[in-house]
gemmi code that builds the backbone of each chain (N, CA, C; Angstrom):
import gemmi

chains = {
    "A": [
        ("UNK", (106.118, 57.340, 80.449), (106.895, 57.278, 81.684), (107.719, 55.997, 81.775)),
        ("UNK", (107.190, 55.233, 80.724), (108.504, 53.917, 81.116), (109.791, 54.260, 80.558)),
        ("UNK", (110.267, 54.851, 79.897), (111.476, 55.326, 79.682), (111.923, 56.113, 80.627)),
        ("UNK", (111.156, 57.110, 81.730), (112.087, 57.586, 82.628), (111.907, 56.080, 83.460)),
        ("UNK", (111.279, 55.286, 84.238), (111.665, 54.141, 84.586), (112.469, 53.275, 84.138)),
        ("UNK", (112.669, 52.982, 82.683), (114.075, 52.124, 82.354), (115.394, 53.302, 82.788)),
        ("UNK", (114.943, 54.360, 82.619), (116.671, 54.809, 83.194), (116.876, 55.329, 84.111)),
        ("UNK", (116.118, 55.305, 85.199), (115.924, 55.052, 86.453), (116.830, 53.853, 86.866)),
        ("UNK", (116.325, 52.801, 86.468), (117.112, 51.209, 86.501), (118.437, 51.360, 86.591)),
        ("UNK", (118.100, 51.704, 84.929), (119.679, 51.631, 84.260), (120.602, 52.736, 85.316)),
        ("UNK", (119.860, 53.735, 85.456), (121.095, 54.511, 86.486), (121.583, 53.796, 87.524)),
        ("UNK", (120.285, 53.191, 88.367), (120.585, 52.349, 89.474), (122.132, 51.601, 89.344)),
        ("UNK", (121.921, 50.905, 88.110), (122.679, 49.581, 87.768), (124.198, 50.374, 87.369)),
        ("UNK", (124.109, 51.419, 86.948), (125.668, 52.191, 86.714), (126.139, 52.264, 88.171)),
        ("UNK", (125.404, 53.062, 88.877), (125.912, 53.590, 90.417), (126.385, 52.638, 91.120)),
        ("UNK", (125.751, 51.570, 90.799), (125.843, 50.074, 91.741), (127.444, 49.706, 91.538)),
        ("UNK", (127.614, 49.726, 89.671), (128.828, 48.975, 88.908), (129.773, 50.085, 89.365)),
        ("UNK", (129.833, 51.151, 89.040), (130.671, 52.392, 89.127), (130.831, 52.703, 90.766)),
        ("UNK", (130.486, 52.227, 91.849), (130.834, 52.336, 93.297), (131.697, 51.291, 93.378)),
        ("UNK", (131.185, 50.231, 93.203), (131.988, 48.668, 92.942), (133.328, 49.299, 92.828)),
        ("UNK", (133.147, 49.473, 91.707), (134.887, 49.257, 90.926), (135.499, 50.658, 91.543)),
        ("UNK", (134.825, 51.373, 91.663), (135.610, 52.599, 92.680), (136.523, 52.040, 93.918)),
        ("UNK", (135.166, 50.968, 94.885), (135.628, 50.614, 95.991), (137.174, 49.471, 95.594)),
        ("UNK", (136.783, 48.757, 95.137), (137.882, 47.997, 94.518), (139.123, 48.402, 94.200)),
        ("UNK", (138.676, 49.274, 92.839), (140.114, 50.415, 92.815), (140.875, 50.909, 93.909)),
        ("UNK", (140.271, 51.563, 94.667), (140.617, 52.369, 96.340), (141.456, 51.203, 97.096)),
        ("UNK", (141.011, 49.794, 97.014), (141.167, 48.404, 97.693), (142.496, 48.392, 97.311)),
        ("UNK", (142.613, 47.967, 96.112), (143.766, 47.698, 95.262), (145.326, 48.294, 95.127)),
        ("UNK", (144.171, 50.023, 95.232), (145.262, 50.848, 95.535), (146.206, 50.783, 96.736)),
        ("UNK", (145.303, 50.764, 97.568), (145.556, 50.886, 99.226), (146.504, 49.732, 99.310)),
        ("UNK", (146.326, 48.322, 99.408), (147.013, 47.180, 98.871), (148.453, 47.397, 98.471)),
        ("UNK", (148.594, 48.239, 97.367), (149.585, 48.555, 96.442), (150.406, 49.189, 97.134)),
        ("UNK", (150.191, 50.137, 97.706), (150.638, 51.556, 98.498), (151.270, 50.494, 99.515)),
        ("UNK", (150.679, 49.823, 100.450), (151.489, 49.385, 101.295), (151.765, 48.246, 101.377)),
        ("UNK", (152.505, 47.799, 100.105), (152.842, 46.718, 99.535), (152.222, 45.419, 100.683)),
        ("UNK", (150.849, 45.113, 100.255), (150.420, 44.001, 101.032), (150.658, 42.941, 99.628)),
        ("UNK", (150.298, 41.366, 100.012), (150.501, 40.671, 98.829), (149.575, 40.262, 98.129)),
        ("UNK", (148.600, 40.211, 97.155), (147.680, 40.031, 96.363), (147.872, 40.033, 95.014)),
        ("UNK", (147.285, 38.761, 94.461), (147.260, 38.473, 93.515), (146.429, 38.835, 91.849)),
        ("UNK", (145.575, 39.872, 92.088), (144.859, 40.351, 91.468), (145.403, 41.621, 90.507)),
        ("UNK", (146.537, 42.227, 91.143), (146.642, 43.636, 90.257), (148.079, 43.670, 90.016)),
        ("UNK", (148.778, 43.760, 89.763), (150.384, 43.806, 89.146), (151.001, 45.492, 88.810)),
        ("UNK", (151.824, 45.655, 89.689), (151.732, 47.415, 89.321), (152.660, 47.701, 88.084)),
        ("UNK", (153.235, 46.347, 87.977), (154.153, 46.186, 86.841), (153.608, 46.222, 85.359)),
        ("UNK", (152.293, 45.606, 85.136), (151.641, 45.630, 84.020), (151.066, 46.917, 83.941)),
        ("UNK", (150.659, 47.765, 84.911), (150.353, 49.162, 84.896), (151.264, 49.940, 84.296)),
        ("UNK", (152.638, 49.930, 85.010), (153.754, 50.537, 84.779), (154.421, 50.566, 83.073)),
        ("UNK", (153.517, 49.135, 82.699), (154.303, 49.138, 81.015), (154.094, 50.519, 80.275)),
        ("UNK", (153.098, 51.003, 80.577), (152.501, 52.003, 79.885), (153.069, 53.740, 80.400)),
        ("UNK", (153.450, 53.528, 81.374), (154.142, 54.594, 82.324), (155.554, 54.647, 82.464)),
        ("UNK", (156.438, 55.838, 82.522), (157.582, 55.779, 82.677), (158.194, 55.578, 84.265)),
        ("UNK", (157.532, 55.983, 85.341), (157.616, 55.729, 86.685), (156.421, 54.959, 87.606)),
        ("UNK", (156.406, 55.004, 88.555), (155.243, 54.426, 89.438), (154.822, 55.391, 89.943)),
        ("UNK", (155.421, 56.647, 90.517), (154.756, 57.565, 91.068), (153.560, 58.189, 90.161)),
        ("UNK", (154.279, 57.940, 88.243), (153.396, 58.485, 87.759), (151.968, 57.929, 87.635)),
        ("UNK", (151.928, 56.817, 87.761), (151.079, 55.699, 87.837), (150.116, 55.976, 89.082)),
        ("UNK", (150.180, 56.438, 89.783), (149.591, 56.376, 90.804), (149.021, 57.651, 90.634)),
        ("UNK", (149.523, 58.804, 90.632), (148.928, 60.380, 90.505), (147.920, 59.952, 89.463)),
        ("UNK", (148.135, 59.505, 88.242), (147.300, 59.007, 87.218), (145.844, 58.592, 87.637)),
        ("UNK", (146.674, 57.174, 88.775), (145.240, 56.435, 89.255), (144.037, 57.537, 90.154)),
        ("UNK", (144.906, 58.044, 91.165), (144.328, 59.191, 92.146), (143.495, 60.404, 91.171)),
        ("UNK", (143.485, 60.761, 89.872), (143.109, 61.580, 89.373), (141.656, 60.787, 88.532)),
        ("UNK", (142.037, 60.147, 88.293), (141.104, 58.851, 87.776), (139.591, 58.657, 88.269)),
        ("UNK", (139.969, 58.300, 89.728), (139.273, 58.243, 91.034), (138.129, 59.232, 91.186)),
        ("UNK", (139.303, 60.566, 91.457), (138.486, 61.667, 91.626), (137.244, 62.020, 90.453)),
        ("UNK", (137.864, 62.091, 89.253), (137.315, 62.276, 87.942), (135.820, 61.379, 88.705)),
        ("UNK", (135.728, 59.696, 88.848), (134.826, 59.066, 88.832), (133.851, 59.502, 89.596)),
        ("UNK", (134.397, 59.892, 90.712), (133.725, 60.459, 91.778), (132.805, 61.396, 91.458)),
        ("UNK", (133.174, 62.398, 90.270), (132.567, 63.474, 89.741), (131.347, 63.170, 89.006)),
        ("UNK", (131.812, 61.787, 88.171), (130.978, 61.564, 87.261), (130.324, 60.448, 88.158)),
        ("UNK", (129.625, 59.950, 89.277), (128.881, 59.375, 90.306), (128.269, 60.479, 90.298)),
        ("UNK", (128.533, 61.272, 91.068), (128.008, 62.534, 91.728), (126.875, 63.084, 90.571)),
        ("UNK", (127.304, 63.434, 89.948), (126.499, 63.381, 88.591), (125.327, 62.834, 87.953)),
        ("UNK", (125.523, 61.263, 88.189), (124.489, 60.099, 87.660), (123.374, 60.372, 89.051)),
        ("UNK", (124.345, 60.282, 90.192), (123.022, 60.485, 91.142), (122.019, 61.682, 91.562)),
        ("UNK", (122.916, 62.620, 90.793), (121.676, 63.707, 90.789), (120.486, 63.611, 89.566)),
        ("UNK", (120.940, 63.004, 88.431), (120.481, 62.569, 87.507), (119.696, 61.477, 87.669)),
        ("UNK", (119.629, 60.629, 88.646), (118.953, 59.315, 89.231), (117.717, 60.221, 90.493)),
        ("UNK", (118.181, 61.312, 91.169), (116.935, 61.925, 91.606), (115.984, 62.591, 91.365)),
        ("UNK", (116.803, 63.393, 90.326), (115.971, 63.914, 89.237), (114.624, 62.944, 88.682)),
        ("UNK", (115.306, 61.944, 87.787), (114.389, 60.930, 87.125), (113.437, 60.528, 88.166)),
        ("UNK", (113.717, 60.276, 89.271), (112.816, 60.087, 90.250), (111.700, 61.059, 90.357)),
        ("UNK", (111.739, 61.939, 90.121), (111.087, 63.218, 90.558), (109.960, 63.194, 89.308)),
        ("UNK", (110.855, 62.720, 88.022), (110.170, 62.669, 87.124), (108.724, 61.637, 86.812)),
        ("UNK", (109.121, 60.796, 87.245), (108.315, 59.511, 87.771), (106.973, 60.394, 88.349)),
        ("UNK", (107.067, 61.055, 89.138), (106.360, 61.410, 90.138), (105.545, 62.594, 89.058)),
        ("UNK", (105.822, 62.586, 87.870), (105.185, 63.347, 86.744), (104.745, 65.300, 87.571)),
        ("UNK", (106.130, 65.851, 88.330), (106.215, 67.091, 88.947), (107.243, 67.598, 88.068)),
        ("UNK", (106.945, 67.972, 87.008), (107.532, 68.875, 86.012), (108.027, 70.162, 86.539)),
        ("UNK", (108.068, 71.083, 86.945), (107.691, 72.193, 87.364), (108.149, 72.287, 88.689)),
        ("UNK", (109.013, 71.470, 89.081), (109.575, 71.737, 90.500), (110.862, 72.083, 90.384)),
        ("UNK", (111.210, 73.044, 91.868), (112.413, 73.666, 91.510), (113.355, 72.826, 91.796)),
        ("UNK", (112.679, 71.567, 92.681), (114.230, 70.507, 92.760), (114.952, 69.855, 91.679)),
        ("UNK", (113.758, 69.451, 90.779), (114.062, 68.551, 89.223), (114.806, 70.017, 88.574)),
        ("UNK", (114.527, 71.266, 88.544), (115.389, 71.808, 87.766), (116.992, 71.935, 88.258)),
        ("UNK", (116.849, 72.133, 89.901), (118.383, 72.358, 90.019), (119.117, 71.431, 90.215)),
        ("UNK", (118.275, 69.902, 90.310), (119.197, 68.624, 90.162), (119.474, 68.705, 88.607)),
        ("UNK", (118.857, 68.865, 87.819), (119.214, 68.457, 86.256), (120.698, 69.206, 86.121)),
        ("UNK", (120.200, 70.785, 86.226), (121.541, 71.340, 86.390), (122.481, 71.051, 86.837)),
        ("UNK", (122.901, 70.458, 88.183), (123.975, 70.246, 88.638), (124.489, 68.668, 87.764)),
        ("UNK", (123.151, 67.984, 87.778), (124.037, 66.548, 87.355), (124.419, 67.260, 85.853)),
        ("UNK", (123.890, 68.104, 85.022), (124.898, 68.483, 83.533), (126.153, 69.051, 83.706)),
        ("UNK", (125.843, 69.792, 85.105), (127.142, 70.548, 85.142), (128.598, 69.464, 85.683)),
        ("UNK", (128.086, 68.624, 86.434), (128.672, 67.733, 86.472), (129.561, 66.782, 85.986)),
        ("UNK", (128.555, 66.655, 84.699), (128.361, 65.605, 83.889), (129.906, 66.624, 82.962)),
        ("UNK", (129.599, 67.833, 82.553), (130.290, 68.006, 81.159), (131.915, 68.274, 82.463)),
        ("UNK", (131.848, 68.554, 83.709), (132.810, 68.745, 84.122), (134.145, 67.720, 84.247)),
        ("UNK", (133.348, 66.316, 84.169), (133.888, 64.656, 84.406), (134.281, 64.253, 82.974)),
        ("UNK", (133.770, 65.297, 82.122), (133.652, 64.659, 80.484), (135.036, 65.518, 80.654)),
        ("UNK", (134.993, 67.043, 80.349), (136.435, 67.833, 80.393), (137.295, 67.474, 80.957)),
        ("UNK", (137.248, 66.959, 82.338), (138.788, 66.539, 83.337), (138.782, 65.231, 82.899)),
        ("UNK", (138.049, 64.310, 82.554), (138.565, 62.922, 81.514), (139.315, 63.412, 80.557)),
        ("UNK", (138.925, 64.228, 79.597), (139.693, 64.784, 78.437), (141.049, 64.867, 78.675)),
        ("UNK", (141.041, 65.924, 79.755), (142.658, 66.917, 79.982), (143.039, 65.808, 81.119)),
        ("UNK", (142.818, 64.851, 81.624), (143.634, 63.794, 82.221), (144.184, 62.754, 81.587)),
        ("UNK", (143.317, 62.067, 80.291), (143.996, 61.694, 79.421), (144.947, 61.870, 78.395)),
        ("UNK", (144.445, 63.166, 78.144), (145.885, 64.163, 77.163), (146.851, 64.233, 78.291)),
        ("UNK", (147.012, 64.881, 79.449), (148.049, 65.290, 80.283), (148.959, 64.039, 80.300)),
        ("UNK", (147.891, 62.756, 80.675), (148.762, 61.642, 81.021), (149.489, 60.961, 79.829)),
        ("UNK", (149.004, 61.184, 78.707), (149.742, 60.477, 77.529), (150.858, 61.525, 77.065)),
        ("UNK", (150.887, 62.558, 77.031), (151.751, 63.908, 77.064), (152.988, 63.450, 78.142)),
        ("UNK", (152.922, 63.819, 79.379), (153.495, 64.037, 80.249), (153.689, 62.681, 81.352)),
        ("UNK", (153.075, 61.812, 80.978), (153.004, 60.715, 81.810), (153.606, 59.686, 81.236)),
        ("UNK", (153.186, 59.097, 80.321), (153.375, 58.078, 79.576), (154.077, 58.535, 78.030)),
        ("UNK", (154.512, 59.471, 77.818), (154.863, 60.641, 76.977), (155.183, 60.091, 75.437)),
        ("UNK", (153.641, 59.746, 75.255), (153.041, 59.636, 74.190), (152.152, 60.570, 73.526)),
        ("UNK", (152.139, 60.869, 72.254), (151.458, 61.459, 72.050), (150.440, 61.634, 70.636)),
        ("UNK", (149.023, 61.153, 70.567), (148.400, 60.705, 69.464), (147.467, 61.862, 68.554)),
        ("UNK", (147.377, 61.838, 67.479), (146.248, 63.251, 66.986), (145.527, 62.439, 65.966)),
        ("UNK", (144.609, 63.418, 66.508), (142.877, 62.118, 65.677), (141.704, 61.759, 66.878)),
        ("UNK", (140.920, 61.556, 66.403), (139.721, 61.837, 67.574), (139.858, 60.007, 67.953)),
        ("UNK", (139.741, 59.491, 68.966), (139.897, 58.267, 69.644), (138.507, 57.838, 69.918)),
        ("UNK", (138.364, 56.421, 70.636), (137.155, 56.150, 70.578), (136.709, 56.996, 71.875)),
        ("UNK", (137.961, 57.132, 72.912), (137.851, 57.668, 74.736), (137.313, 59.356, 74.128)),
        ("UNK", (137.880, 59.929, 73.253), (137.708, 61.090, 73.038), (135.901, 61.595, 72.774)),
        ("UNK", (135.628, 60.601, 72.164), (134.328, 60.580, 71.407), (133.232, 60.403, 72.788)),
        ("UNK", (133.973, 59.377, 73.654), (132.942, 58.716, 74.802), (133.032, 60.850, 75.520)),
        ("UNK", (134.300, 60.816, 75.812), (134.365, 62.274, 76.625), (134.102, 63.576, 75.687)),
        ("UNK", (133.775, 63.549, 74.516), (132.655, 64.955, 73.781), (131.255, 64.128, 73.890)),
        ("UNK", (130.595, 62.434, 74.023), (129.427, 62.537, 74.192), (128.706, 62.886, 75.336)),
        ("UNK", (129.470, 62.708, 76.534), (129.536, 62.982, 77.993), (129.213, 64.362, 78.174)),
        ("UNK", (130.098, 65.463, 77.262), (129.708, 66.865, 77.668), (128.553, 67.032, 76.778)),
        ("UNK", (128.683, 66.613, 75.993), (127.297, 66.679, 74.983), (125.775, 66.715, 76.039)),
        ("UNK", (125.976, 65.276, 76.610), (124.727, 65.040, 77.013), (124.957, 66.139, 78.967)),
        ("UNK", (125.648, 66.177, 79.082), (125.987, 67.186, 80.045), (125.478, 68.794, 79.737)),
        ("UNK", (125.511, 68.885, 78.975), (124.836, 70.076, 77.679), (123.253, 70.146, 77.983)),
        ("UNK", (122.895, 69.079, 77.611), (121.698, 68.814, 76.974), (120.818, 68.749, 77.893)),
        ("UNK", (121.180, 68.220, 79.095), (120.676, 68.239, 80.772), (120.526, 69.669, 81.260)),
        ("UNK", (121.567, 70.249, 80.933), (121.603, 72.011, 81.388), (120.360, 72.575, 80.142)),
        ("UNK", (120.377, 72.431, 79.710), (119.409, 72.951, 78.365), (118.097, 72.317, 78.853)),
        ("UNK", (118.055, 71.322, 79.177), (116.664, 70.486, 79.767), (116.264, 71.470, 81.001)),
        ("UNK", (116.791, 71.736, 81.705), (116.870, 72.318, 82.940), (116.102, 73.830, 82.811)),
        ("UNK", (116.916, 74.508, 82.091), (116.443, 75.855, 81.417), (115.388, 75.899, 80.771)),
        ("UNK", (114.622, 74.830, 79.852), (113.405, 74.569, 79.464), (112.440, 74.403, 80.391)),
        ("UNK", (112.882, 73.646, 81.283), (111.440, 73.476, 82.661), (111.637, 74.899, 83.128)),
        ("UNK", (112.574, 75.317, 83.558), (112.614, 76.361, 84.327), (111.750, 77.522, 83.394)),
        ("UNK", (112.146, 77.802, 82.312), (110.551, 78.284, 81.613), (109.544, 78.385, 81.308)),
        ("UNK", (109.367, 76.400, 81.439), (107.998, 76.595, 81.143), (107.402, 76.680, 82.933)),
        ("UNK", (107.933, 76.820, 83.976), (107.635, 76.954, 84.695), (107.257, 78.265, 85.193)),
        ("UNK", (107.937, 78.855, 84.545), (107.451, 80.372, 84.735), (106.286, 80.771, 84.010)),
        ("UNK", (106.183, 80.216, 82.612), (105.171, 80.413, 81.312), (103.989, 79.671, 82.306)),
        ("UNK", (103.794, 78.376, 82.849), (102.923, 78.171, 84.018), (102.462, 79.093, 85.281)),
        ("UNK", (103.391, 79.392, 86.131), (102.902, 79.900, 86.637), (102.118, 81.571, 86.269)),
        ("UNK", (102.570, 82.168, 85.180), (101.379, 83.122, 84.750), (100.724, 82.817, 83.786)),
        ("UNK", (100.591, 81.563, 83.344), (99.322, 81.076, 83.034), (98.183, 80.986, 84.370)),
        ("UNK", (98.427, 80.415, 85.306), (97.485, 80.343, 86.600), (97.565, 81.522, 87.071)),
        ("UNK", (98.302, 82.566, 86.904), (97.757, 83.699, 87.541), (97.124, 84.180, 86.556)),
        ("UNK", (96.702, 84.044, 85.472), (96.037, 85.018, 84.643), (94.416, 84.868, 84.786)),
        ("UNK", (93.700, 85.485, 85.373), (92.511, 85.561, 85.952), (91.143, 85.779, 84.671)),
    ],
    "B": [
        ("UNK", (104.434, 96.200, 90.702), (103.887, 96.121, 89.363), (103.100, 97.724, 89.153)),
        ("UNK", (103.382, 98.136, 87.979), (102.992, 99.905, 87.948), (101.352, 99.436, 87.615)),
        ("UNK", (100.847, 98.248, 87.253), (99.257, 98.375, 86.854), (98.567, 98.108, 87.842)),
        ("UNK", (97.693, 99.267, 88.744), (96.908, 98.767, 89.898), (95.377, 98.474, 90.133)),
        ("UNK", (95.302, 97.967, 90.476), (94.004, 96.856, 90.694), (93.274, 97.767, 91.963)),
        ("UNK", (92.145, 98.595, 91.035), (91.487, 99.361, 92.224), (89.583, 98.464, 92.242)),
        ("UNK", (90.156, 97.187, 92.395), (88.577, 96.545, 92.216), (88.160, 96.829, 93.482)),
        ("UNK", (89.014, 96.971, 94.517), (88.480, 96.968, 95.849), (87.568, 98.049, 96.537)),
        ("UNK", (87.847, 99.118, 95.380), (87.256, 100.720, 95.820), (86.119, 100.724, 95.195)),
        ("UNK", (86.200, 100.265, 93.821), (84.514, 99.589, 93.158), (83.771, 99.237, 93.575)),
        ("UNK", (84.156, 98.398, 94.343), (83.533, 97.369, 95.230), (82.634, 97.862, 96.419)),
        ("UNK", (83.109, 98.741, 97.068), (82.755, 99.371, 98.136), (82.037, 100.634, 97.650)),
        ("UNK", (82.525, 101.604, 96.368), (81.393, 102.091, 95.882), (79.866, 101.470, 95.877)),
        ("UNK", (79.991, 100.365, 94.903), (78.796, 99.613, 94.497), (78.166, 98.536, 95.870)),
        ("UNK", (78.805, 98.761, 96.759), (78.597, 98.300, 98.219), (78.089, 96.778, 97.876)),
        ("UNK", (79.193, 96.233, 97.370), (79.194, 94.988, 96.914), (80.150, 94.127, 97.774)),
        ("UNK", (80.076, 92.788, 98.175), (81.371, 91.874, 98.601), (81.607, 91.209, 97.378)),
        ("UNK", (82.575, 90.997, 97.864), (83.600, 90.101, 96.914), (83.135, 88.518, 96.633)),
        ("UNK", (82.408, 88.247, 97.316), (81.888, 87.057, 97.349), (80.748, 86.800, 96.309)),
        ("UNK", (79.838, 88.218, 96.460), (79.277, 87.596, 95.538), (79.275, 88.541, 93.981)),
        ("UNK", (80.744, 89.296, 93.855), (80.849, 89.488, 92.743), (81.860, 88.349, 92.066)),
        ("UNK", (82.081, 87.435, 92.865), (83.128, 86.203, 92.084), (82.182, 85.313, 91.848)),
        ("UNK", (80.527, 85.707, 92.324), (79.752, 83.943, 91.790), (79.379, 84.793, 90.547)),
        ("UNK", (78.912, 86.571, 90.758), (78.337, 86.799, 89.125), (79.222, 86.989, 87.834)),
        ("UNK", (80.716, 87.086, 88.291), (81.416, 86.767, 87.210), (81.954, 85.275, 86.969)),
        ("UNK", (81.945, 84.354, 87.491), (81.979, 82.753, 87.156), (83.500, 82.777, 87.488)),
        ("UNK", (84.192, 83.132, 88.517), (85.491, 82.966, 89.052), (85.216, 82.505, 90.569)),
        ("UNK", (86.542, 81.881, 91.005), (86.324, 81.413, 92.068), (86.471, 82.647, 93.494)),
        ("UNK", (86.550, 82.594, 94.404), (87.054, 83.690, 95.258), (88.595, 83.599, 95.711)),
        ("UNK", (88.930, 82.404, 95.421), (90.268, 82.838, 95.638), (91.123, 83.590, 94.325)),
        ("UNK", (90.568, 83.416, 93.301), (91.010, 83.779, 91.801), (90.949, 85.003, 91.910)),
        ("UNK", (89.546, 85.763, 92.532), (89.461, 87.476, 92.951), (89.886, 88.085, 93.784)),
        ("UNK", (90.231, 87.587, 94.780), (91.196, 88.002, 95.623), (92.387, 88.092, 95.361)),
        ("UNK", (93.267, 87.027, 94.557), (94.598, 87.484, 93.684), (94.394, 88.634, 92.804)),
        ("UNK", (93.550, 88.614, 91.941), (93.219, 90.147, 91.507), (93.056, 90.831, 91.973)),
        ("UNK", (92.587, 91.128, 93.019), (92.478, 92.553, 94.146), (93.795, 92.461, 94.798)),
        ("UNK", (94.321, 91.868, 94.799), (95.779, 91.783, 95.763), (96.788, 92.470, 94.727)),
        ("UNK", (96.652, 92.083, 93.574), (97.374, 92.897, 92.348), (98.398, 91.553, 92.596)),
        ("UNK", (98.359, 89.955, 92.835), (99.535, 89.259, 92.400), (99.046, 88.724, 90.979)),
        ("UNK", (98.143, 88.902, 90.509), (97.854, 88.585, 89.233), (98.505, 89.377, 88.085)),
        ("UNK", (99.338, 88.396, 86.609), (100.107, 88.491, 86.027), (99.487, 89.112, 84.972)),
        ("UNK", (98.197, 88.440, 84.613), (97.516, 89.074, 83.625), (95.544, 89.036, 84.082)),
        ("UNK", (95.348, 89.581, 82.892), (93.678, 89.838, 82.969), (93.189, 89.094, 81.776)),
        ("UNK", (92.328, 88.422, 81.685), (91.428, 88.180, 80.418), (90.174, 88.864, 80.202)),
        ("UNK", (90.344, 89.699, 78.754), (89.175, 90.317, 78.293), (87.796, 90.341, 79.180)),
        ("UNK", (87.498, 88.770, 78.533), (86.040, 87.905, 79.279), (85.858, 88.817, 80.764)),
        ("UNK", (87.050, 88.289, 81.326), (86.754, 88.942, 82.827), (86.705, 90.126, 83.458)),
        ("UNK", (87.275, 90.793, 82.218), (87.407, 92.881, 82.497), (85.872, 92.835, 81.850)),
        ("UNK", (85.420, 92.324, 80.962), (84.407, 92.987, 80.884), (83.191, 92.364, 81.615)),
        ("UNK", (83.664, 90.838, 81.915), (82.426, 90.708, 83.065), (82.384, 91.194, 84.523)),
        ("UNK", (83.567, 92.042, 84.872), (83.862, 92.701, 85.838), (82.857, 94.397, 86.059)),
        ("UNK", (83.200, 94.825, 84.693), (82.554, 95.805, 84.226), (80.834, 95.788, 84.277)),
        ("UNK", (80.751, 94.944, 83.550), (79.156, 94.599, 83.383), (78.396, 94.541, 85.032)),
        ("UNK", (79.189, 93.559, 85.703), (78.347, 93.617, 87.017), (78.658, 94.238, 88.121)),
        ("UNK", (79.785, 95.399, 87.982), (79.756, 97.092, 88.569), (79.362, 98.061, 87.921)),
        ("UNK", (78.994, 97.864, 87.027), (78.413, 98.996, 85.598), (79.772, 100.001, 86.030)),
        ("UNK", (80.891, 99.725, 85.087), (81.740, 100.750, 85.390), (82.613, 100.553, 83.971)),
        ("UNK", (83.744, 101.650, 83.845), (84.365, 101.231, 82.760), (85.869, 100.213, 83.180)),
        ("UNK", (86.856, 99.499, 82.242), (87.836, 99.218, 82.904), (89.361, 100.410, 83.453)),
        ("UNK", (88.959, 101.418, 82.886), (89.808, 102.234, 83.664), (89.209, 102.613, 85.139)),
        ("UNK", (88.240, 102.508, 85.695), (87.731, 102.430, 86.992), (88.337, 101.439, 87.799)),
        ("UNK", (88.556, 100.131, 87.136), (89.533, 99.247, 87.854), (91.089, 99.032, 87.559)),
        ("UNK", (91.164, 99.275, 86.450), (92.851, 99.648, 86.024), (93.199, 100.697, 86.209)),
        ("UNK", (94.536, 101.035, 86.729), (95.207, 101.828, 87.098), (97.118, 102.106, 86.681)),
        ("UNK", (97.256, 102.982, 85.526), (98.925, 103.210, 85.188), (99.381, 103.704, 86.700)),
        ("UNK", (99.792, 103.550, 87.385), (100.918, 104.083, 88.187), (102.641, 103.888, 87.549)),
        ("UNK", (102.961, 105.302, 87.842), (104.130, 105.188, 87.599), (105.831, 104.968, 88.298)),
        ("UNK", (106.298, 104.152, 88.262), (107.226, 103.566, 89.594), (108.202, 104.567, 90.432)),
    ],
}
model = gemmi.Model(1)
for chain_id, residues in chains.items():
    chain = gemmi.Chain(chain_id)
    for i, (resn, *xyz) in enumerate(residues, 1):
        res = gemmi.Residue()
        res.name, res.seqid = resn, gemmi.SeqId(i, " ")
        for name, pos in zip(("N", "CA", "C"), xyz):
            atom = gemmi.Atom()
            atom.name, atom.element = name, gemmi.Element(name[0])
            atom.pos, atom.b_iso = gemmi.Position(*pos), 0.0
            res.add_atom(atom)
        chain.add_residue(res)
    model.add_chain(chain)
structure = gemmi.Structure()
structure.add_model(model)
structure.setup_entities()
């Protein structure tokens, strides 16, 4: 059980970092949008990479959302582990949290994918072939998004294989 | 479930309770009462035939094909 407790932690410590920089982002944005003055973000150094600002921004706003997805995700995956702690295998909450945080999980991995292709395509209208290091992070993402749904479907069996084990008289 | 659980009619043949045919087969009473209720998934041997033994009956006396 100390490994579901170290990533217990470790989830903690993502959600913590990954709200942060959400809130910040949102800050920054907001900032940007109505041109207040701050010294921290430059929409110009953004823009090198972009052919407009509007595009820059739909970019950022899609970004956001994406993160949001993949939060949503870790914290069902952070209640889950909790549950796990509590060594209740066999409950229907740990199965349909696992599920949702995989489904989650591979959904934030795919719209990373097709937001980064779209935006280097059509945004920044570049365009690269060959697997990247971002590419690799977003197939390990659905991977383990996979693997959570597959985890899920395993309890959920042996939960059934349990319960007619105890009914078998 | 088409397999029915007629322990209860045994029972009352052999003018027995349930109570104390769950101490002479070594089950609890709530364990025999899921078997008489028919929510039980399966049967173990051991227990059809220690069922048998202390109604002197066969297990088709307590098993039952119904068909749906």
């Amino acid at each position: 059980m100390d490994s579901a407790k170290t990533l217990y932690s470790i989830l903690n410590v993502i959600i913590f970092l990954l709200l942060i920089a959400i809130g910040l982002g949102f800050f920054f944005f907001v900032t940007i949008l109505f041109g207040l003055k701050q010294d921290f973000v430059d929409v110009s150094v953004g823009l090198i990479n972009f052919k407009t600002e509007a595009m820059l921004y739909v970019y950022t706003i899609l970004r956001l959302g994406v993160y949001a997805i993949f939060i949503k995700a870790l914290w069902e995956l952070r209640k889950a582990t909790k549950l796990f702690l509590k060594k209740d295998f066999y409950n229907n909450e740990l199965i349909k949290r696992l599920f949702t945080s995989g489904k989650y999980m591979v959904a934030s991995g795919v719209s990373m994918w097709c937001i980064n292709g779209i935006s280097d395509v059509f945004l920044k209208f570049r365009f690269s072939v060959g697997l990247s290091e971002k590419t690799l992070v977003y197939l390990l993402l659905i991977a383990i998004g996979l693997f959570l749904m597959l985890m899920s479907s395993v309890l959920n069996d042996a939960k059934i294989l349990k319960e007619e084990n105890e009914l078998t008289i | 479930m088409s397999i029915k659980v007629n322990l209860d009619i045994m029972l009352v043949k052999r003018n027995m309770k349930s109570k104390a045919l769950a101490e002479i087969i070594g089950i609890t009473a709530a364990n025999l009462s899921i078997l008489k209720s028919g929510k039980a998934k399966a049967i173990r041997f051991s227990t059809l035939e220690a069922i048998c033994k202390a109604l002197d009956c066969q297990p088709s006396d307590i098993l039952e094909y119904v068909e749906e």
